[in-house]
Residue frames as qw, qx, qy, qz and C-alpha x, y, z in Angstrom:
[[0.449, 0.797, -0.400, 0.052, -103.80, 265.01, 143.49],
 [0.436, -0.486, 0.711, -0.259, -101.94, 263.08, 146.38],
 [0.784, 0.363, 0.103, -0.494, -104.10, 260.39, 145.82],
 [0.780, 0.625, -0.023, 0.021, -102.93, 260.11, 141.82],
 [0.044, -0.737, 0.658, -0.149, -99.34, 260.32, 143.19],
 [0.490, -0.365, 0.774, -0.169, -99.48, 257.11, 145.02],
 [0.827, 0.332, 0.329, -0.312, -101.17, 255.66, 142.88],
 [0.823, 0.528, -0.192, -0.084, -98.93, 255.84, 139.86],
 [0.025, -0.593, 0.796, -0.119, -95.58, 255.16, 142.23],
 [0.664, -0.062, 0.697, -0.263, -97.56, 252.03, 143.39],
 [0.838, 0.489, 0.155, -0.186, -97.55, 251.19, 139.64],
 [0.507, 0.707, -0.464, 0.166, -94.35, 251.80, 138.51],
 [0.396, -0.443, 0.740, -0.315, -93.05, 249.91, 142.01],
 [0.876, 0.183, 0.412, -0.173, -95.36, 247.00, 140.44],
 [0.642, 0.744, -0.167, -0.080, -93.81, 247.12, 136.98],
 [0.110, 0.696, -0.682, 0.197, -90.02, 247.53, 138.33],
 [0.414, -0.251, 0.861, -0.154, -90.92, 244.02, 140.27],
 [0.905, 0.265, 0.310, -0.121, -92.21, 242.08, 137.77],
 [0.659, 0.598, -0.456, 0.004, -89.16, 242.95, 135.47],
 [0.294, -0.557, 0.765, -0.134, -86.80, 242.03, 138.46],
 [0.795, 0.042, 0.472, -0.379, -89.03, 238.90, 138.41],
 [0.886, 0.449, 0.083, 0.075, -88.45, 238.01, 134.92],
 [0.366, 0.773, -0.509, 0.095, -85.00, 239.05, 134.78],
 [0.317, -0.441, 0.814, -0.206, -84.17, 236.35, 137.75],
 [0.822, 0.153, 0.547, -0.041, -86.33, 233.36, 136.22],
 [0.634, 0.709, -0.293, -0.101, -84.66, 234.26, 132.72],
 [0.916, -0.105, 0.277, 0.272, -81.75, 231.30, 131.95],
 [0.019, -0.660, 0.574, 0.485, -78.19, 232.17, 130.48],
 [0.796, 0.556, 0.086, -0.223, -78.49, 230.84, 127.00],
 [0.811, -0.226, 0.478, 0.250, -76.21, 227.90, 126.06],
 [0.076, 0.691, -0.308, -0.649, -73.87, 229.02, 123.30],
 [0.874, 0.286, 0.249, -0.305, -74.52, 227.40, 119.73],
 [0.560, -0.168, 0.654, 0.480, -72.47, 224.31, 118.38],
 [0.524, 0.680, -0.145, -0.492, -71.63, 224.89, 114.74],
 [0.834, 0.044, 0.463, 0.297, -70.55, 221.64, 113.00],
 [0.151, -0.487, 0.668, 0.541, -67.62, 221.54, 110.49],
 [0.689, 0.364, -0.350, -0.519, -69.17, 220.85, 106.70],
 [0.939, -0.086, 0.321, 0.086, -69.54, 216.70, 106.28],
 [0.770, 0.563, -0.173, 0.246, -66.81, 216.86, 103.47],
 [0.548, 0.630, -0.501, 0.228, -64.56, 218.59, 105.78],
 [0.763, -0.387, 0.417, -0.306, -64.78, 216.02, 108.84],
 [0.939, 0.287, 0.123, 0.143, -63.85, 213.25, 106.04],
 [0.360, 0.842, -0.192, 0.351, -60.85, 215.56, 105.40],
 [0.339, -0.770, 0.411, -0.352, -59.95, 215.55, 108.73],
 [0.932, 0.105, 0.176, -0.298, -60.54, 212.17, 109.04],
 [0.812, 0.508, -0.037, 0.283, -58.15, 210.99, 106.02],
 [0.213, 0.712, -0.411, 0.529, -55.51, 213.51, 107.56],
 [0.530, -0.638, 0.480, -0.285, -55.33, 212.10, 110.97],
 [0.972, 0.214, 0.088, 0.027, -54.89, 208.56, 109.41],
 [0.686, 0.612, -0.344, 0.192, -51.38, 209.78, 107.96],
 [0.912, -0.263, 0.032, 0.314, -48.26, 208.53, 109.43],
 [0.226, -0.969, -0.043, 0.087, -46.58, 211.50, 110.15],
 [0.601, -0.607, 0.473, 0.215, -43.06, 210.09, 110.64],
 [0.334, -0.187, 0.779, 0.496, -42.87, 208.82, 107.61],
 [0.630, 0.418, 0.385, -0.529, -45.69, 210.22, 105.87],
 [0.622, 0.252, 0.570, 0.474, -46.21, 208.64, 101.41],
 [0.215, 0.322, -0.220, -0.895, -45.93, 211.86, 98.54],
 [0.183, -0.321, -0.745, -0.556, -48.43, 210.20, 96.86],
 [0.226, -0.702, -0.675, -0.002, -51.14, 210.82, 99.84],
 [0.271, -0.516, -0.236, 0.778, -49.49, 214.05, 100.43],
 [0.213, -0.081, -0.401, -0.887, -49.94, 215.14, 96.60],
 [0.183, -0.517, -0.771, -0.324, -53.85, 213.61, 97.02],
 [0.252, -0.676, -0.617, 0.314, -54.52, 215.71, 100.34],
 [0.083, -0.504, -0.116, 0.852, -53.33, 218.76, 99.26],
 [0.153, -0.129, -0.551, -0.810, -55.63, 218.55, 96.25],
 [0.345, -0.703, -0.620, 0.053, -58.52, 217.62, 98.58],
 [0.229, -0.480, -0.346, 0.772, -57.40, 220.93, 100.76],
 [0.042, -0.244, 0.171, 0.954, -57.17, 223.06, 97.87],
 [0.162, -0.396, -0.830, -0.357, -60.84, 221.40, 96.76],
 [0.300, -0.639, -0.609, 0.362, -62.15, 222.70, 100.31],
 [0.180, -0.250, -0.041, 0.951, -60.86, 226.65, 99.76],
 [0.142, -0.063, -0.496, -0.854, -62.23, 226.90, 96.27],
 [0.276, -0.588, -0.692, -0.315, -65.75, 225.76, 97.75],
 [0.041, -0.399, 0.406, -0.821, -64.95, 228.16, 101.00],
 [0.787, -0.332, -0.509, -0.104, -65.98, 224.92, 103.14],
 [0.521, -0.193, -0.529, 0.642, -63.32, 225.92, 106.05],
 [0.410, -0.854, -0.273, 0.165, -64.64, 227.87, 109.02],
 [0.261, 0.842, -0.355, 0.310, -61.57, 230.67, 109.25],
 [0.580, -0.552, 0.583, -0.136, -60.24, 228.86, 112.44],
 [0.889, 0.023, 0.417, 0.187, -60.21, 225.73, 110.33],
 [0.429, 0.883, -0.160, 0.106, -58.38, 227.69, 107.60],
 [0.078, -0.842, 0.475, -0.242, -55.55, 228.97, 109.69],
 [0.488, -0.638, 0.596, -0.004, -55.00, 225.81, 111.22],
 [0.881, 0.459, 0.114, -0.002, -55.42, 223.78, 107.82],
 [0.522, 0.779, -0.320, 0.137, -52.71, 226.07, 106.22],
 [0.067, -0.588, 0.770, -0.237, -49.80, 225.65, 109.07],
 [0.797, -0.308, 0.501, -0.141, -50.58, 221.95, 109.11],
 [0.885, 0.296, 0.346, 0.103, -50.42, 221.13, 105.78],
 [0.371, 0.906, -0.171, 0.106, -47.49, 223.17, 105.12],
 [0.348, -0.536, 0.756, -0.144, -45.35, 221.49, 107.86],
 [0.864, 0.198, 0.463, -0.006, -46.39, 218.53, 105.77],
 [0.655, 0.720, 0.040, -0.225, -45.23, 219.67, 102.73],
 [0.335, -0.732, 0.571, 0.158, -41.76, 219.43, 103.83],
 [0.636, -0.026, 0.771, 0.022, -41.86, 215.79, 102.97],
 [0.679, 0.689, 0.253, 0.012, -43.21, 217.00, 99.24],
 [0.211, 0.929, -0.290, -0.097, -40.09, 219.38, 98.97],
 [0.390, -0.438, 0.795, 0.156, -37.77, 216.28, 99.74],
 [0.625, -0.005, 0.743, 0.241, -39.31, 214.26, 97.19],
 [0.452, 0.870, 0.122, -0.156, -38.79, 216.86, 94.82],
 [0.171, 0.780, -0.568, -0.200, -35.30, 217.38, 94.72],
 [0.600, -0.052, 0.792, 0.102, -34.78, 213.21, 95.13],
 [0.697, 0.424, 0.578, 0.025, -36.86, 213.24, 92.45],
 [0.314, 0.938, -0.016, -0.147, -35.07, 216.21, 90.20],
 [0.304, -0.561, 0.737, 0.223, -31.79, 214.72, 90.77],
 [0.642, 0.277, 0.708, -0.099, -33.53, 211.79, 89.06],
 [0.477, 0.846, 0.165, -0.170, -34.16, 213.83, 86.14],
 [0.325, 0.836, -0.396, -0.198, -30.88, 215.17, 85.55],
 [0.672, -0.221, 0.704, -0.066, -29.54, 211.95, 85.97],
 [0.570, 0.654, 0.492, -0.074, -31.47, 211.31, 82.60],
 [0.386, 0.917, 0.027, -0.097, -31.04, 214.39, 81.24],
 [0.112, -0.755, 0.587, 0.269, -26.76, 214.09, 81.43],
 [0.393, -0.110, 0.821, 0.399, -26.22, 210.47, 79.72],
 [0.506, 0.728, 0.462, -0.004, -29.04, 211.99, 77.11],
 [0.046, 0.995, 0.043, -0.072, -26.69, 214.96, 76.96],
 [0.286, -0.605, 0.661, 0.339, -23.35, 213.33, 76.93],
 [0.448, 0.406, 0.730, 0.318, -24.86, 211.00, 73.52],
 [0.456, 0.849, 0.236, 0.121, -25.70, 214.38, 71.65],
 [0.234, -0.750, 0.528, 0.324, -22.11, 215.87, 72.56],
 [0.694, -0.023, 0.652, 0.305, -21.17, 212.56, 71.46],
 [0.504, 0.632, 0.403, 0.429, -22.73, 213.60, 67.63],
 [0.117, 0.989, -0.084, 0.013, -22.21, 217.38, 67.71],
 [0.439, -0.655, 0.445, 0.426, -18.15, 216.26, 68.00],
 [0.483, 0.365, 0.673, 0.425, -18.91, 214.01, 64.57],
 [0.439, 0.731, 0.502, 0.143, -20.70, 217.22, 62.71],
 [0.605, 0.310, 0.191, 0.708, -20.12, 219.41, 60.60],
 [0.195, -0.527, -0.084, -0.823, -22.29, 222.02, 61.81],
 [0.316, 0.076, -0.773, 0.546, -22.90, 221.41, 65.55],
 [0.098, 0.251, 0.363, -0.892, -24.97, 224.47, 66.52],
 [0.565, 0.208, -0.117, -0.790, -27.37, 223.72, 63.59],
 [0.079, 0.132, -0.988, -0.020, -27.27, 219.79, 64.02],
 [0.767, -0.204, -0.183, -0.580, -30.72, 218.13, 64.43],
 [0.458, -0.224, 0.729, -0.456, -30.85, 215.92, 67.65],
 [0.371, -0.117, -0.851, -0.353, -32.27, 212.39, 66.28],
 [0.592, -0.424, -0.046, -0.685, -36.04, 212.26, 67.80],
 [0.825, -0.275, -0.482, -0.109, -35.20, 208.84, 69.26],
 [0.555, 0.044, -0.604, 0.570, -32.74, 210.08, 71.55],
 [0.336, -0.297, 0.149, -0.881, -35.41, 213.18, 72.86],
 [0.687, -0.325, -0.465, -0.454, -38.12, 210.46, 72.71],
 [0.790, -0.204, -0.514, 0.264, -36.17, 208.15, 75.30],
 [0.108, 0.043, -0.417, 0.902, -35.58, 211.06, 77.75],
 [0.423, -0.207, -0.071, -0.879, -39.00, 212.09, 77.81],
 [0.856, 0.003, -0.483, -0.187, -39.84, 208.65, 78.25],
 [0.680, -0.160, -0.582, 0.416, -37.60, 207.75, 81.11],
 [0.015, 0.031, -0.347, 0.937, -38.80, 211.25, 83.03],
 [0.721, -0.265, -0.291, -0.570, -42.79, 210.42, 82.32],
 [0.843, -0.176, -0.503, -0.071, -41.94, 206.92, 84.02],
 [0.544, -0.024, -0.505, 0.670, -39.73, 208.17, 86.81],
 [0.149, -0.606, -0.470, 0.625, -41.52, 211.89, 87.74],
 [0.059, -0.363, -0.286, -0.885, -43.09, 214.12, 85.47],
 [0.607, -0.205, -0.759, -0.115, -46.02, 213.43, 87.20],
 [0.691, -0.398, -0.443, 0.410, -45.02, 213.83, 90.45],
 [0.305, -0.027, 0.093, 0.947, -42.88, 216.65, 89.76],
 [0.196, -0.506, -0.361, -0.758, -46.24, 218.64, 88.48],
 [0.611, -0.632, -0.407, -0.250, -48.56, 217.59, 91.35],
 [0.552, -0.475, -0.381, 0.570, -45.85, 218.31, 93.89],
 [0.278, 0.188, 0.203, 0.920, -45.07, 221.85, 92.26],
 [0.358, -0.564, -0.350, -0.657, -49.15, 222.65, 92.41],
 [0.689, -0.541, -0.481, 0.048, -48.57, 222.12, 96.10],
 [0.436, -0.501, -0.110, 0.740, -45.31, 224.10, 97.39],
 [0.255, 0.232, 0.122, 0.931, -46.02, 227.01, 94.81],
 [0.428, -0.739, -0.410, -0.322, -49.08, 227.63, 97.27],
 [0.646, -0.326, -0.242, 0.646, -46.15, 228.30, 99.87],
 [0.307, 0.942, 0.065, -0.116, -45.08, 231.44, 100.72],
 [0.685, 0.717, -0.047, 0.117, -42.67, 232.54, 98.05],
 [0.221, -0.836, 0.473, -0.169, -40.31, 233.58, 100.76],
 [0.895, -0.269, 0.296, -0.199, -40.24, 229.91, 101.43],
 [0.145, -0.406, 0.887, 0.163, -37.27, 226.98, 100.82],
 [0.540, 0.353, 0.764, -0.002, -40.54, 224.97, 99.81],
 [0.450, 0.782, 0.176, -0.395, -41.77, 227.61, 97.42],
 [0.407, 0.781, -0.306, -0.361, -38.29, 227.46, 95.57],
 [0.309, -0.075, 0.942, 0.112, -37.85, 223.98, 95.63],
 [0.583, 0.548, 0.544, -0.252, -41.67, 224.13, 94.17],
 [0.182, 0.797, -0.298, -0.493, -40.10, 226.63, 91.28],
 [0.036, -0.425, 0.863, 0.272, -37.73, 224.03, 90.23],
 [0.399, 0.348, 0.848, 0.003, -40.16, 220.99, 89.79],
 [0.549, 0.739, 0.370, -0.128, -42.57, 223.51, 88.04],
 [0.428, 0.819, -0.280, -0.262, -39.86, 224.58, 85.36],
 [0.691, -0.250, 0.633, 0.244, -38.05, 220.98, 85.00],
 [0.690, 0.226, 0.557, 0.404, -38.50, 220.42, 81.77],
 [0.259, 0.959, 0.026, 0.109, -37.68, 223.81, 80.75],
 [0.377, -0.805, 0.449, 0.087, -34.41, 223.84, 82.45],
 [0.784, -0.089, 0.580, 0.203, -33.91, 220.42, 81.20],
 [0.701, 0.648, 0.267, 0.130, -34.26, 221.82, 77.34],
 [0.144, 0.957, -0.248, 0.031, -32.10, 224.81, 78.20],
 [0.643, -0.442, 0.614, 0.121, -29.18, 222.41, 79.38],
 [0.745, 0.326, 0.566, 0.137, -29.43, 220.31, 76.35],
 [0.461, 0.826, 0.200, 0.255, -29.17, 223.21, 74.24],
 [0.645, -0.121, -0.230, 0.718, -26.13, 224.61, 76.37],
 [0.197, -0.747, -0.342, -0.534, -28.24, 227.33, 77.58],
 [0.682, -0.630, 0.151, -0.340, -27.53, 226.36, 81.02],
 [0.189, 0.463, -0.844, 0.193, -24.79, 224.22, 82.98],
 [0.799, -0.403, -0.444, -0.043, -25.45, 221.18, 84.84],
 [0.569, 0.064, -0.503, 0.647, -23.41, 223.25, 87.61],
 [0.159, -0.151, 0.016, -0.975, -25.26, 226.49, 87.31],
 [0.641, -0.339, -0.354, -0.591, -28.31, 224.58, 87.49],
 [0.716, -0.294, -0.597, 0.213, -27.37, 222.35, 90.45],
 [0.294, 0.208, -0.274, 0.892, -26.17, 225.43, 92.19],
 [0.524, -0.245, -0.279, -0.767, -29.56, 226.90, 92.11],
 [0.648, -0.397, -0.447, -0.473, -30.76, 224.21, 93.50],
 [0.522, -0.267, -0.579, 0.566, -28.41, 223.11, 96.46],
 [0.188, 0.037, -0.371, 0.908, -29.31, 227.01, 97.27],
 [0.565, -0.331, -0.109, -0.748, -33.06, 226.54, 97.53],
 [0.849, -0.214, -0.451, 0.174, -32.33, 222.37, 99.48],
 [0.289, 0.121, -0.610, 0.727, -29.75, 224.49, 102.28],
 [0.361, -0.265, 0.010, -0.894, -33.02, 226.47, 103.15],
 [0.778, -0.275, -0.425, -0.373, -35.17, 223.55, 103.87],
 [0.625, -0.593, 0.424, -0.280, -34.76, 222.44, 107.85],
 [0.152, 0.223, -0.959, -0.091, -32.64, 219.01, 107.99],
 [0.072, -0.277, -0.923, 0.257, -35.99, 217.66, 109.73],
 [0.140, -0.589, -0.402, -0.687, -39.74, 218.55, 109.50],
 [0.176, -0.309, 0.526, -0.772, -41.19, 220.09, 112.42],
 [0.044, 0.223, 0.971, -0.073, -43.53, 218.43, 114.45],
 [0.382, -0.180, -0.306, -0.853, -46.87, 218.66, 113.49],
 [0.369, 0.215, 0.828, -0.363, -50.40, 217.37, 115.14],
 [0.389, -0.128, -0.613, -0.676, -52.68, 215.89, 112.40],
 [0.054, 0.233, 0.824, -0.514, -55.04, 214.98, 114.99],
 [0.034, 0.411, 0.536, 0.737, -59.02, 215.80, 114.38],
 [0.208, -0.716, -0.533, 0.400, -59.70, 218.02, 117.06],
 [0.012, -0.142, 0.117, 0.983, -59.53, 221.09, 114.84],
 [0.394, -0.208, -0.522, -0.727, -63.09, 220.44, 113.66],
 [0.365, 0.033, 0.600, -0.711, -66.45, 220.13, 115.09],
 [0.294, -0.015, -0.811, -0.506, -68.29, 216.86, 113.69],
 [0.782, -0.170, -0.010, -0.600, -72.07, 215.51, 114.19],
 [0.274, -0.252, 0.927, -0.045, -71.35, 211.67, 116.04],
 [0.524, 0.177, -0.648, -0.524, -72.81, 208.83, 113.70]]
């Protein structure tokens, strides 16, 4: 019985030193690289290119339709997400300024369109049921297509992705209901005071300067070529 004692400590004493064994020749396992999708490296890519300081709204309206290309396929890593959203949002600044440039623009338009139908509604008999000749609508529409409809739309589908709380979000408002505002004016629905009002109180919100921002492309993790 002794013996069968020693015997099975002298086993389990073997056993306990071979795990030791393998636990000391066992390596610490190197942690694995996950690469950033190829589409959004090219993203990154195309976004470190911009020229911050002065950055164009035309490549700002193109990247944030490339961003919002990357969500809907759910191509960003959540780290790349988070820092996508606060990069391209301190970009956007630069969209919300060449919205209202470009909304002033509009009413611009929209008042010497609007002081020519005064002009007739003083001549008619019936003012409030006057018909507007189509050539003077046509040539407003026409000189807002060629100046910033356009713009105005594709910047709108960008700050109403702000949040709502946001001086960008209700600068975005205004672009996306221009030519609604513009009809209600015309139709004396609306002042060109009341409506400028409105807007100088969504332009005080906006910083006088954007913040700074790194578009660098060390937020991603690309395969070298």
């Amino acid at each position: 019985m002794v013996s069968k004692f020693y015997f099975l400590a002298f086993v389990f004493l073997l056993a306990v030193a071979g795990c030791s064994d393998a636990s000391d020749n066992q390596q610490p396992q190197e942690p694995v690289l996950r690469y950033s999708q190829l589409k959004v490296c090219e993203f990154a890519e195309n976004l470190a290119q911009l020229d911050v300081s002065a950055p164009s709204a035309k490549q700002l309206r193109l990247l944030n339709e490339q961003w919002r290309t990357l969500q809907q396929d759910n191509a960003l890593r959540p780290a790349e997400a988070e820092h996508l959203q606060h990069v391209m949002s301190a970009l956007n600044y630069h969209l919300a300024r060449d919205s209202l440039a470009r909304i002033q623009e509009v009413l611009a338009h929209t008042e010497r369109t609007y002081e020519q139908i005064e002009g007739l509604r003083r001549f008619s008999s019936n003012p409030k049921e006057m018909k507007v000749p189509d050539s003077i609508i046509r040539n407003l529409r026409n000189a807002v297509q060629d100046c910033c409809a356009d713009a105005l739309s594709r910047n709108a589908s960008a700050l109403l992705r702000e949040d709502e709380e946001s001086a960008r979000y209700a600068i975005g408002r205004r672009a996306y209901f221009i030519q609604r505002d513009v009809n209600r004016i015309l139709n004396n629905e609306l002042t060109f005071t009341a409506y400028r009002e409105r807007l100088q109180q969504a332009a005080a919100e906006l910083p006088d300067a954007p913040a700074p921002i790194d578009v660098s492309a060390s937020w991603v993790t690309c395969r070298s070529t």
